[in-house]
N, C-alpha and C positions, 0 to 999 in steps of 0.2 A: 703330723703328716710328714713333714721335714727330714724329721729322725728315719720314719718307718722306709723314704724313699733314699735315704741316703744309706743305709742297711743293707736295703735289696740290691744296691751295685758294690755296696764293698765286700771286696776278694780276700780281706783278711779273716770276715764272717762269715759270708756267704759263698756255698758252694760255686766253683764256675757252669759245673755239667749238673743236668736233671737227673735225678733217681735214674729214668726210663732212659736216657745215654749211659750211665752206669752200668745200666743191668744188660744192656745190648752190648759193650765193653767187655764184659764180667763173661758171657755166654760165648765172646766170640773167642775171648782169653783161654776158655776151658777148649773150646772145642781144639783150641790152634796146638794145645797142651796134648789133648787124649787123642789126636787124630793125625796130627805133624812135625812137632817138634823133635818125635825120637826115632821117626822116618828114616829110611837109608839116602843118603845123598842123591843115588840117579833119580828119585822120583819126585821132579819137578810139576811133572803133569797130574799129580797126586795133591800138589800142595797149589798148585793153579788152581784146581778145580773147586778147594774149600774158600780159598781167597776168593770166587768168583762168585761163591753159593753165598759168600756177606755180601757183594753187592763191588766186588771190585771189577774194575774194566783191566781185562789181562790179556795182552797181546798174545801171541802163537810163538812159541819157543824160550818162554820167558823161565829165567831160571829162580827159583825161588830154596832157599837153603834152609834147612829144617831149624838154625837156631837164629833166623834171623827175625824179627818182634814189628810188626805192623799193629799201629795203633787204633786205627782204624781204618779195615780195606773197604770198606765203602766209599771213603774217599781217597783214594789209590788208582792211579790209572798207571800202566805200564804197556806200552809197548811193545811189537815183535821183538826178540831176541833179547830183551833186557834182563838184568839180574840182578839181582838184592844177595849179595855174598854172606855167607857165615858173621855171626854173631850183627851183621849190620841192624840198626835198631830205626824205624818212622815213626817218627811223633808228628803225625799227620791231621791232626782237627781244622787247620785250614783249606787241607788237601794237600796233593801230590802231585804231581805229572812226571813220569819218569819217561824218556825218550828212546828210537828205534837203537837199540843196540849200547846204551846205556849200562855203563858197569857202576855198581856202587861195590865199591870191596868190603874185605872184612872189615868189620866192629866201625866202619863209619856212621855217622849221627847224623840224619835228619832232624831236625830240629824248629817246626812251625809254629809254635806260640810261644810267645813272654809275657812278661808282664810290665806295666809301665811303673817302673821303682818311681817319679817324680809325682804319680799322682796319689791324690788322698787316701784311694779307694782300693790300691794295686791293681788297677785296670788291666783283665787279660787280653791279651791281641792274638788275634792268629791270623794265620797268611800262608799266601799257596807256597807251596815249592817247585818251580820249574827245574827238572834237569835236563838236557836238552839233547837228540839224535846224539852219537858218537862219541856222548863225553865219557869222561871218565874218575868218580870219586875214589880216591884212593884210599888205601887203609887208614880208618883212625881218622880220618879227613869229618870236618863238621863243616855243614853247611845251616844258617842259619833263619830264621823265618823270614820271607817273601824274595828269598835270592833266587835268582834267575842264573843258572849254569848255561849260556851260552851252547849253540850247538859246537859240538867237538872240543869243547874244553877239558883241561886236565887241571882237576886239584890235586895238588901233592899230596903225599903220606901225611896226616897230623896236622893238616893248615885249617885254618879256620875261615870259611867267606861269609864275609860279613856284609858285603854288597854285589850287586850284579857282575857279573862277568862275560866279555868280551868273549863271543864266538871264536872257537880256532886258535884257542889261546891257554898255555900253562902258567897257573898260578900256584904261589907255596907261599908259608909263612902263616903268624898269628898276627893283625891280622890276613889273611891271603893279597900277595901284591904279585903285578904280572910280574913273569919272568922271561917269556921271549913268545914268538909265535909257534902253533903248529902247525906240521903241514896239514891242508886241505884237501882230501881224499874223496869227498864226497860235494854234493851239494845240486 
């Protein structure tokens, strides 16, 4: 019995996702493929509307760019005026929150689950992603599972956050450390 229950949770074995999350994956992969991916740029309202048909929460005027890769938009929420730029990639199994007016640029990584290298079993974790009203992820920028992007914060080009960050505030670096404040525009 020992054996068969320490099996069932190790990740070097045993799958993390059910067949039935695979195949719901697999369907939304194809459709994101035959229906938006080779889309012309202006139509955002075109690639909202499939994102919203899986089950995502999509604000009003949200830009969404035909090669950018949501892992799953059921758990996806975004915001009015938000946008997920060209090539930007969510790996979203713990979920999302993308905030009002929220830029993520090109080819930047959402990135919400790991794994725990220290235990026996490779234990998967996943964790939400906040990104918060008026931030801003920048190109190439990774944020990484259960980080909280403060409202109005700016990650630099290529920096990595590796923990929460401070409201109203530009951070850079691997890994991301503050660099000074932003002005406050809003609130």
């Amino acid at each position: 019995m020992e054996t068969t229950d320490r099996l069932q949770t190790n990740h070097y074995v045993v799958p993390v996702f059910s067949k039935g999350n695979k195949i719901k994956r697999l369907v939304w992969q194809i459709v994101w493929a035959l229906l938006c991916s080779w889309t012309p740029t202006p139509l955002h309202f075109w690639r909202t509307f499939i994102v919203r048909l899986f089950g995502g929460t999509i604000g009003k005027g949200v830009h969404l760019y035909p090669s950018c890769k949501i892992w799953a938009p059921w758990l996806l929420e975004m915001k009015d005026d938000s946008c997920l730029g060209p090539g930007v990639e969510v790996y979203n199994p713990g979920g999302c929150v993308i905030g009002i007016k929220a830029i993520i640029s090109q080819d930047a990584y959402l990135c919400g689950a790991t794994h725990d290298f220290n235990s026996e079993n490779f234990t998967y974790i996943k964790k939400n992603i906040t990104v918060g009203d008026y931030a801003w992820v920048c190109a190439k920028a990774i944020v990484l599972p259960g980080v909280t992007c403060g409202e109005g914060v700016v990650l630099g080009a290529a920096a990595v956050a590796t923990k929460n960050m401070e409201p109203w505030s530009v951070y850079a670096g691997n890994p991301a450390q503050f660099i000074k404040k932003r002005t406050q525009f809003n609130s």
